[in-house]
C-alpha positions as CSV (number, residue, x, y, z in Angstrom):
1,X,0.0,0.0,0.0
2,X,1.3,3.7,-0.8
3,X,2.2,5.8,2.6
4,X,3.6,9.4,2.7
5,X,7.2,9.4,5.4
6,X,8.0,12.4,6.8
7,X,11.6,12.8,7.4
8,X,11.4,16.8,7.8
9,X,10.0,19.7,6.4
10,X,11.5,19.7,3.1
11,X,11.6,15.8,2.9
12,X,8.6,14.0,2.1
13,X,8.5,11.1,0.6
14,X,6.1,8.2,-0.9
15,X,6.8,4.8,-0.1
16,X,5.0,1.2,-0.8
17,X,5.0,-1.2,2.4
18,X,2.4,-3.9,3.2
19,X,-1.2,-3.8,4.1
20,X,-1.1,-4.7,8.0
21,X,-2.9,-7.4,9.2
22,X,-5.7,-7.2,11.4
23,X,-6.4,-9.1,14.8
24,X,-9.6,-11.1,16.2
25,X,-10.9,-7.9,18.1
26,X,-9.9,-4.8,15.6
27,X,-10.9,-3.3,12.1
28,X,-8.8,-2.5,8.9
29,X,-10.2,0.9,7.5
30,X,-8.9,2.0,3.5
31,X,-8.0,6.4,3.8
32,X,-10.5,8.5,1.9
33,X,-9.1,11.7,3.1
34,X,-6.6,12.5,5.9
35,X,-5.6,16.4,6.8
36,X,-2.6,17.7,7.7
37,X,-2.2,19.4,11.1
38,X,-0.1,22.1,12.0
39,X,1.3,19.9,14.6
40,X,2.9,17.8,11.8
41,X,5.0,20.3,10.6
42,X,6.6,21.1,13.9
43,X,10.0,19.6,13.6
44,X,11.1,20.1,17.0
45,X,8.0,18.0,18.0
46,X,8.4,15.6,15.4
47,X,12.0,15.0,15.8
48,X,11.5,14.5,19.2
49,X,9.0,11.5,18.7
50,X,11.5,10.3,16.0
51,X,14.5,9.9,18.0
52,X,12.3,8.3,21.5
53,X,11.5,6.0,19.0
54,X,15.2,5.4,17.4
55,X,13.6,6.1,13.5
56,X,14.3,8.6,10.9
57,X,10.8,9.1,9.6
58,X,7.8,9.0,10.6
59,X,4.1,8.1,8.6
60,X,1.9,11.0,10.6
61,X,-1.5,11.8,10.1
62,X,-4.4,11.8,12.1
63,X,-7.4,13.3,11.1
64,X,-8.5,11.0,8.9
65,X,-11.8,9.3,7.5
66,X,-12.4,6.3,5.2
67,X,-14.4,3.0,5.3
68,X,-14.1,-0.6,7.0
69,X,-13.0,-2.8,4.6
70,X,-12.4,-5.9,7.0
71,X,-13.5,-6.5,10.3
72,X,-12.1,-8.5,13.1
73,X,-14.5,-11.9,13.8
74,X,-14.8,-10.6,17.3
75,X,-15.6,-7.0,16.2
76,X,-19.6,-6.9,16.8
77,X,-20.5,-3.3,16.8
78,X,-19.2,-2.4,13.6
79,X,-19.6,-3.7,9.8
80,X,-17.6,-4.0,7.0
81,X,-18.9,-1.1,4.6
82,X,-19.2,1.7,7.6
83,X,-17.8,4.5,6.9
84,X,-16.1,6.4,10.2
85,X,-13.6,8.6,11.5
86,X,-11.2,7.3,13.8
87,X,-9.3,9.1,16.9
88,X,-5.7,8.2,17.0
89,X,-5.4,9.0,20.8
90,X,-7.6,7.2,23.5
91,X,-7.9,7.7,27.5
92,X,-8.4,4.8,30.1
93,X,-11.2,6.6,31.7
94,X,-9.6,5.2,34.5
95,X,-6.7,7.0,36.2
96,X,-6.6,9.7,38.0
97,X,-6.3,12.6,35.5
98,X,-9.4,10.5,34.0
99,X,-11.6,10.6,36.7
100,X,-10.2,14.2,37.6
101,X,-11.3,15.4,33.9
102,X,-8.1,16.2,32.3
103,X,-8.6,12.8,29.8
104,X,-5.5,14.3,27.5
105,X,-3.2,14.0,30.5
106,X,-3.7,10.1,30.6
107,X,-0.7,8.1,30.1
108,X,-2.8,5.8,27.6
109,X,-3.6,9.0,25.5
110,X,-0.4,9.7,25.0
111,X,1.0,6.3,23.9
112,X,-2.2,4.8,21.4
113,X,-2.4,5.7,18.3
114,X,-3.5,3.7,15.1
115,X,-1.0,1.8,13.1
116,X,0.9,2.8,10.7
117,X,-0.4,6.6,10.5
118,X,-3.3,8.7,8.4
119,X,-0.9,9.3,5.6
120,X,-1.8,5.8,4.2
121,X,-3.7,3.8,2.1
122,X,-5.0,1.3,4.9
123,X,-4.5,1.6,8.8
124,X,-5.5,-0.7,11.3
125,X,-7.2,0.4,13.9
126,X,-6.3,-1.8,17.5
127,X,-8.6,-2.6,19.9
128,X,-8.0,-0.6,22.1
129,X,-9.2,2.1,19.8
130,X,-12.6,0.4,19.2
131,X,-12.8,-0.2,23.2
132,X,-12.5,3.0,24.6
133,X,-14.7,5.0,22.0
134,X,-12.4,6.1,19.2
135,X,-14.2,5.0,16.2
136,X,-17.4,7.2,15.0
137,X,-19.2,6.0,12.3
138,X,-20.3,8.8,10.4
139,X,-23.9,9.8,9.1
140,X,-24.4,9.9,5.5
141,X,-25.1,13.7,5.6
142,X,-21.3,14.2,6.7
143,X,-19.0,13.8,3.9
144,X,-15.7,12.5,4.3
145,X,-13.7,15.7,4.0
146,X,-16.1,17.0,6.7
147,X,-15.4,14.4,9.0
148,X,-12.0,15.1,8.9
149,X,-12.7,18.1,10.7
150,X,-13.4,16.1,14.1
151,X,-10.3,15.9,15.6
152,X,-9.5,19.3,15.3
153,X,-12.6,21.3,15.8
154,X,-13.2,18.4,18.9
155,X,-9.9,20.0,20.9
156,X,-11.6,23.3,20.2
157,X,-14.5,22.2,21.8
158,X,-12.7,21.1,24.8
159,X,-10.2,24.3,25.2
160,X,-13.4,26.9,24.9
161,X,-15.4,23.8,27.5
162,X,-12.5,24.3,30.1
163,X,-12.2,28.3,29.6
164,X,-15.9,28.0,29.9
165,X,-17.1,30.6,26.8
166,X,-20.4,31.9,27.5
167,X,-23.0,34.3,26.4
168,X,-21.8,37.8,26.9
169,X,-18.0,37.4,26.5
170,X,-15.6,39.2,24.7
171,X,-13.3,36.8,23.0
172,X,-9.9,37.2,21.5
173,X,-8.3,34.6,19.3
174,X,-4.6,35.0,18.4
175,X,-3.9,33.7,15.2
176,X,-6.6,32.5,12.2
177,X,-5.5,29.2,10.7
178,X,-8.1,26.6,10.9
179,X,-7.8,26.5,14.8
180,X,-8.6,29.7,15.1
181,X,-11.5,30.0,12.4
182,X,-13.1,26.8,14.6
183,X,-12.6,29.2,17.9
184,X,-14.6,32.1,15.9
185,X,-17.4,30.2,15.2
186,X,-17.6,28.2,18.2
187,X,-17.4,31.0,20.5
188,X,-20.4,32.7,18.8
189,X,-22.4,29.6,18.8
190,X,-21.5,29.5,22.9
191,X,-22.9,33.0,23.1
192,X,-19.7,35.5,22.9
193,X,-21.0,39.1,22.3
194,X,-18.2,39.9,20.3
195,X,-15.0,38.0,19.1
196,X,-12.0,39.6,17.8
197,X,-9.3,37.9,15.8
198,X,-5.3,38.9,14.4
199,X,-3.2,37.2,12.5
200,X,0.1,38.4,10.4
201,X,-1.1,37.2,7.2
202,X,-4.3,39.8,5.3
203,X,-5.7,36.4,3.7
204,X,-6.1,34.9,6.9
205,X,-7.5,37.6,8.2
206,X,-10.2,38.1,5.4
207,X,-11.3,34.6,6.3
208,X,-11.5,35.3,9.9
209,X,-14.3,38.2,9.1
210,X,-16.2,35.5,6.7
211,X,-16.3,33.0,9.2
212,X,-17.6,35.6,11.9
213,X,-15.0,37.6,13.7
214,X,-16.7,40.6,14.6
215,X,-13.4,42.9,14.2
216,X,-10.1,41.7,13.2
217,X,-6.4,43.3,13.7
218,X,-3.0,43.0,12.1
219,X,-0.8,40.9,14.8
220,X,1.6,43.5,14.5
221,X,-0.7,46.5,15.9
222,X,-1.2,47.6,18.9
223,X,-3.6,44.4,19.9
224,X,-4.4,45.3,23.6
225,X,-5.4,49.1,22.6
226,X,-7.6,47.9,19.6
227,X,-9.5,45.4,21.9
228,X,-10.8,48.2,24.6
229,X,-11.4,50.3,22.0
230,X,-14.0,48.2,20.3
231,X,-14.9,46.8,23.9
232,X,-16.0,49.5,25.8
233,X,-12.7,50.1,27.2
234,X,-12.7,46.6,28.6
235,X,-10.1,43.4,28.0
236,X,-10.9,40.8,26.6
237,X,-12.7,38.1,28.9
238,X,-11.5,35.1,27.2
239,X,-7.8,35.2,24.9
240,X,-7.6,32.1,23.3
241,X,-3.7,31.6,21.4
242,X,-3.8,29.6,18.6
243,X,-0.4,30.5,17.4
244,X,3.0,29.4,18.6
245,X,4.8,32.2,17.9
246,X,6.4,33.3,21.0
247,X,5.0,36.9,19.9
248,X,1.6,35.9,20.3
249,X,2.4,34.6,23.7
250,X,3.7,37.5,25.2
251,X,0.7,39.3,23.8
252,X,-2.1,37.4,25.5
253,X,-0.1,38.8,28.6
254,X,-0.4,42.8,27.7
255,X,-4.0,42.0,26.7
256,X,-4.8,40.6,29.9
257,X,-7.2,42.6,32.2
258,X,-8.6,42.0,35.3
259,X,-10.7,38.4,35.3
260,X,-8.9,37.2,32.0
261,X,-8.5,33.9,31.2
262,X,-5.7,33.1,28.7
263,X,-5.8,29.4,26.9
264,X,-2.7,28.3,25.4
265,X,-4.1,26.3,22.6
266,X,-0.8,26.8,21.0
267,X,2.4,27.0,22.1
268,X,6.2,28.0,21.9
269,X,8.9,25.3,21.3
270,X,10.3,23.5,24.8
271,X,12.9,26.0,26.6
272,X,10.8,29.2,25.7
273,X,10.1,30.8,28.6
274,X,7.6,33.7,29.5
275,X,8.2,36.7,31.6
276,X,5.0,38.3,33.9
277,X,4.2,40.6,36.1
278,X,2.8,38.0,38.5
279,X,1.9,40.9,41.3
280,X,-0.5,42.3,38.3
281,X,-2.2,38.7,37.7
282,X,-2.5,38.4,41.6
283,X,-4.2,41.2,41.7
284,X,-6.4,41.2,38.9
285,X,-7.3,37.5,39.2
286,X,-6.3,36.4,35.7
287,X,-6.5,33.1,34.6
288,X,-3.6,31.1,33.0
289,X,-4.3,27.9,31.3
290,X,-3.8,25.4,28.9
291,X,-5.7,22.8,27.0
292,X,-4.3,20.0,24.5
293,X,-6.1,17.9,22.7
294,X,-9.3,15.9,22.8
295,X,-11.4,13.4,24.5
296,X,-14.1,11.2,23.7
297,X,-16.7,13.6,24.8
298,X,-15.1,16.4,23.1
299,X,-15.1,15.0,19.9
300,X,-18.6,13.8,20.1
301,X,-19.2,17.7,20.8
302,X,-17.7,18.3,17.4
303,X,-19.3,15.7,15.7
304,X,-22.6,16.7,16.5
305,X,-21.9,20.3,15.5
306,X,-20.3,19.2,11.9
307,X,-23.4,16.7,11.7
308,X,-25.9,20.1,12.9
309,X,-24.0,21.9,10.3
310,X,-23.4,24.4,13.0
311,X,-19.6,24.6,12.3
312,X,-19.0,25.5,9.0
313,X,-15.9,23.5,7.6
314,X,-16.1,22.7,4.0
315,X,-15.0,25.9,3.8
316,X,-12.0,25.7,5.1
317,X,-10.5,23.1,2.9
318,X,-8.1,25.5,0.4
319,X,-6.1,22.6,-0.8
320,X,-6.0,18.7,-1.8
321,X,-3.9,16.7,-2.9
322,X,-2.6,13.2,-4.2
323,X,0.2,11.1,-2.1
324,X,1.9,11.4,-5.2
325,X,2.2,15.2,-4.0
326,X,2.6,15.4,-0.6
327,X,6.1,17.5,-0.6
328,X,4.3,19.7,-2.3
329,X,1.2,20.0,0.5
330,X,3.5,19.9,3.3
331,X,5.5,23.0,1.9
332,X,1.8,25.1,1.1
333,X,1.4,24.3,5.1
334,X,4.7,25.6,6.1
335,X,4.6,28.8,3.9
336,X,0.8,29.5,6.2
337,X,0.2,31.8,3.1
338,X,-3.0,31.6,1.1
339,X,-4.3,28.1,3.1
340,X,-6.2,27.0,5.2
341,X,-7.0,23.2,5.6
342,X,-4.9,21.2,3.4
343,X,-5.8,17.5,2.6
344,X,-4.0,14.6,1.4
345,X,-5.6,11.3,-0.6
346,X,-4.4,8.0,-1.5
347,X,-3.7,8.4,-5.5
């Protein structure tokens, strides 16, 4: 079967290696569309994984959708024929950070994943997978390029679920990739009164007023000022960072007011470290938190809202592409110019 290996940025390449073989108890699914993440382009993260694992490449992807095309004798609940997006990452519902909420913390989460990656013809999806509610078979209004949408919009769910977006709030959302065009339009449909959104990049921008932002600013301008000013002299009650850039992190800090949250949905590389005036925060009782990636309930959230056709995210998709070309996709992700949501497809 054909399978895109990253080896870095610049270095993509397609390969041929055999169909895996499925157990008793799990489900072989063929790719129909699988999109690249901005997390698969960060090389310090990648070639992190890459050398815990002793490899020099790595076949990523994970937001992916396709169909069963075999299922294990002991599978019951699903049927060859289904068509379903899978999660790559699974809690235990078990352990501590389980039962304490924080599902993305769980030590299972971090090591399941499907086998061999979304950049494939055919993965095969364990049982573990199956077991602990990582397989969603999708309705027939949700196409597949839609359902590739789940993973990402489902940790947006769960990042604007911890901050706790409500009617009323004013929202700022650093940075307008995908991530932050899912914020937009989830924060409305959670009530925000108004959302404001920046970004370096004019197209990005533009898309950030179609998809709802109510004002948007150059990343570059004075961010904190522009807010009050269209706020009635108020910060922002919610600054979601969506954006690694280590400018955008210092940011959410100036535009911090008193009962600010911040939610680092992005963040800087490992070593980065941020300066604050922690007296300020004290007194102001701002909020500093993080959220990464999704659960179970979060992307059922998601699904529901792609399946509502609440979340607008055909939309998004500015690119596709054949294995055949995946240098080429990879590089139109790393320039962040005129793209959004870039998808790759078995040729």
């Amino acid at each position: 079967m054909k399978v895109v290996r990253y080896y870095n940025n610049n270095d993509i390449r397609r390969d041929e290696i055999p169909i895996p073989q499925i157990g008793p108890e799990e489900l072989l699914v063929k790719v129909k569309k699988s999109g690249i993440c901005g997390s698969d382009i960060l090389e310090y993260y990648r070639f992190a994984k890459m050398k815990k694992l002793g490899v020099d490449n790595l076949i990523l992807g994970h937001e992916i959708t396709g169909d069963i095309v075999e299922v294990g004798k002991d599978v019951r609940k699903y049927k060859k024929g289904d068509r379903v997006f899978v999660s790559h990452h699974v809690p235990c519902f078990k352990c501590h950070y389980c039962r304490e909420g924080h599902h993305t913390a769980c030590e299972l989460l971090h090591n399941t994943n499907f086998d061999p990656g979304g950049f494939a013809e055919y993965i095969r999806i364990p049982k573990i997978n199956i077991e602990k509610k990582g397989v969603f078979v999708l309705d027939k209004s949700v196409s597949y390029e839609e359902g590739v949408f789940i993973e990402p919009l489902g940790c947006v769910c769960r990042a604007q679920r911890l901050a706790d977006v409500k009617k009323g709030h004013c929202v700022l959302i650093l940075g307008s990739g995908v991530s932050g065009i899912l914020h937009i339009q989830l924060a409305k449909l959670r009530g925000a009164e108004k959302v404001f959104a920046t970004d370096i990049n004019d197209y990005r921008l533009e898309q950030a007023k179609k998809f709802g932002a109510d004002a948007i600013f150059k990343a570059s301008d004075n961010v904190a000022t522009k807010v009050r000013e269209n706020n009635n002299h108020l910060a922002p009650d919610i600054i979601i960072v969506c954006t690694g850039a280590i400018s955008a992190a210092n940011q959410a800090l100036d535009c911090a007011g008193p009962g600010s949250k911040i939610i680092f949905f992005a963040v800087p590389e490992p070593g980065i470290k941020l300066e604050l005036d922690i007296n300020t925060y004290w007194r102001n009782e701002i909020t500093i938190m993080t959220s990464y990636g999704a659960a179970p309930e979060d992307l059922q959230d998601s699904y529901l809202r792609i399946l509502s056709k609440s979340i607008k995210v055909s939309g998004l998709i500015t690119h596709r592409f054949p294995f055949t070309n995946a240098l080429e996709a990879f590089k139109i992700v790393c320039d962040a110019k005129d793209s959004l949501k870039v998808i790759l497809e078995p040729d």
